[in-house]
N, C-alpha and C positions, 0 to 999 in steps of 0.2 A: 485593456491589457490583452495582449493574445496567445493567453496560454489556457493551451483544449482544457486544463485540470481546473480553474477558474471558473472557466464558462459551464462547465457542468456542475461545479459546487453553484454558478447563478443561475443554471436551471435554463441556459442556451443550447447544451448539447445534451440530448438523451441518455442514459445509462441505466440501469440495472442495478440500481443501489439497494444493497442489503442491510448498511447500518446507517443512522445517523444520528448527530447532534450538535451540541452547539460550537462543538470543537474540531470534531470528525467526521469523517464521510470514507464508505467504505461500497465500492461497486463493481462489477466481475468485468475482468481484463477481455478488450474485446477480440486480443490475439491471443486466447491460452495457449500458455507453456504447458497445461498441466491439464487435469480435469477440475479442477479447482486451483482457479487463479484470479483471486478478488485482488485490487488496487485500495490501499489503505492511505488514507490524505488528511493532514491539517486544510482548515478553510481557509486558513492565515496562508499566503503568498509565502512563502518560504523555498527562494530558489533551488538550497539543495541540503545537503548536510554541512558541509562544509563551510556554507554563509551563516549556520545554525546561531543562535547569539544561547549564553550558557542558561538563561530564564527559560528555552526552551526545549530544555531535557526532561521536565515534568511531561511534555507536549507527545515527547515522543516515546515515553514510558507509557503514557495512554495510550499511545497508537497499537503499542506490543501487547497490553491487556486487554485489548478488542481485537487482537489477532487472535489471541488464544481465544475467545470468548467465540470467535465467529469458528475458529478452526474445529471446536465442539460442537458449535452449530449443524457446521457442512458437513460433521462424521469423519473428521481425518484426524480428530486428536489423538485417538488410541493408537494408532497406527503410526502417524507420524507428518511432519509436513515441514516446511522450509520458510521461514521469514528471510527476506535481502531488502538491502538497500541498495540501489547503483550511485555511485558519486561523480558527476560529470562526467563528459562522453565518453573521455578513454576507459571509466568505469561501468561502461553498459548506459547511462540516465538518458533515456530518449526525451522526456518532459523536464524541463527544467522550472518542477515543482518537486519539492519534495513531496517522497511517496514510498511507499513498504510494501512491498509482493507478499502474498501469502497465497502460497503452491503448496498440493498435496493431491492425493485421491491415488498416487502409484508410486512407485517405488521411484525418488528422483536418482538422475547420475551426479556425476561430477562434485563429488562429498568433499568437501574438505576439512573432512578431522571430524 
């Protein structure tokens, strides 16, 4: 398979991983948007949201409670921080793995609501 989120969950491409287990993998984006910008990932191949099958919303309810888990780690929970998802290109998704931004450390723009 040649997707870069893959081959770092098989331990082919380097990264900077801050969580893991047997579900998840969680390691700091190598273009921050932010001063905190970890990439949060199932191991499971999971193209994007939108191919999500419904057995995999527990999946991704994990993924939000080791966001917050890690957002307290890295010192941006009091403060504040941003979880996204992108869905498919015209939605931002540059890997076509599913995957969950967790940005904070400054005040973000572009707020919606």
């Amino acid at each position: 398979m040649d997707c870069v989120f893959c081959k770092i969950i098989a331990g082919e491409i380097p990264a900077d991983i801050v969580y893991h287990d047997k579900e998840i993998i969680a390691f700091r984006d190598i273009n921050p948007q932010a001063p905190l910008h970890l990439i949060i990932i199932p191991r499971e191949h999971i193209p994007s949201l939108d191919q999500m099958k419904e057995s995999d919303s527990a999946l991704v309810g994990r993924m939000v409670a080791i966001a917050n888990k890690l957002a307290k780690d890295e010192g941006v929970a009091e403060k504040g921080y941003r979880l996204a998802f992108n869905c498919g290109k015209e939605g931002g998704q540059l890997v076509p793995h599913l995957h969950m931004h967790l940005l904070g450390g400054r005040k973000l723009s572009g707020a919606l609501g």
